[in-house]
C-alpha positions in Angstrom: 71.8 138.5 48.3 74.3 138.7 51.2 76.7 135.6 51.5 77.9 134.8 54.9 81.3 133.3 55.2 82.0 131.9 58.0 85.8 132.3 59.5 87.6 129.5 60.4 90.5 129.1 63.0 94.3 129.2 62.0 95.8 125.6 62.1 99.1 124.6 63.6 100.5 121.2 61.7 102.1 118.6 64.1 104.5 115.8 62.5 105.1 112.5 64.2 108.6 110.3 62.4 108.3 107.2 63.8 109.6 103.6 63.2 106.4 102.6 62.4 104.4 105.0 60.9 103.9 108.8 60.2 101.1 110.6 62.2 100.0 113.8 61.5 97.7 116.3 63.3 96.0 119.6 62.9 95.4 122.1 65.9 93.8 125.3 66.2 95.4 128.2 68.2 93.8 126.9 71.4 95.2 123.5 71.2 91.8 122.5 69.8 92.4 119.3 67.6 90.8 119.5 64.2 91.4 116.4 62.8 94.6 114.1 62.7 95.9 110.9 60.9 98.4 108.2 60.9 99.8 106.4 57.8 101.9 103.4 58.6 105.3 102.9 57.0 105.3 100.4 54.3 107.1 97.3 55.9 109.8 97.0 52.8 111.6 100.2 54.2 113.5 98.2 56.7 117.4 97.4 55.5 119.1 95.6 57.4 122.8 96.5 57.6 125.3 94.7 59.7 122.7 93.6 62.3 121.7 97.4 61.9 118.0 98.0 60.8 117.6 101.9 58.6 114.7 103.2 57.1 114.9 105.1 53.8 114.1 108.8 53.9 112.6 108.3 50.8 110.0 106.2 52.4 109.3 108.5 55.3 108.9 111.7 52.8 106.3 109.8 50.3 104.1 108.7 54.1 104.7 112.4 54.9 102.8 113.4 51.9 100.5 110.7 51.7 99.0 111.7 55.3 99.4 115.3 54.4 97.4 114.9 51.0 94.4 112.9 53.6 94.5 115.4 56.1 94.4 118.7 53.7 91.4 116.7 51.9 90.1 116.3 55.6 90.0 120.0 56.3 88.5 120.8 52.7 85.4 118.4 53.8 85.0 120.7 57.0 85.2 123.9 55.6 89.0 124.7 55.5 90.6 126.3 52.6 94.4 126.4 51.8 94.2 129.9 50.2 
């Protein structure tokens, strides 16, 4: 018995850093969009310095991951594969 596999797209990853959140999305060649996400930023990253308000890096790489980690789970659902 023959198995049919069927090919999917390459898939572009775009990454939004924003003040409030991290948004995430994955396109196709053709500018299709696959599927896309957006974690906010947990509200504790906010330091305020001198009237001067940072956000820890730290923060915005753990959001990074945590949207990625969705989004790859996401893809697995429809069919992608990472290998």
């Amino acid at each position: 018995m023959k198995t049919t596999v069927r090919k999917r797209p390459h898939l572009f990853l775009g990454i939004d850093l924003g003040s409030q959140g991290v948004r995430i999305v994955a396109v196709t060649e053709t500018g299709k969009v696959e599927i896309w996400r957006s974690v906010p930023l947990k509200h504790s990253s906010l330091v305020s310095k001198d009237g001067i308000h940072e956000q820890t890096p730290n923060v915005w790489w753990d959001t990074i991951c945590q949207a990625t980690c969705g989004l790859t789970v996401e893809l697995e659902t429809k069919g992608y594969s990472s290998g």
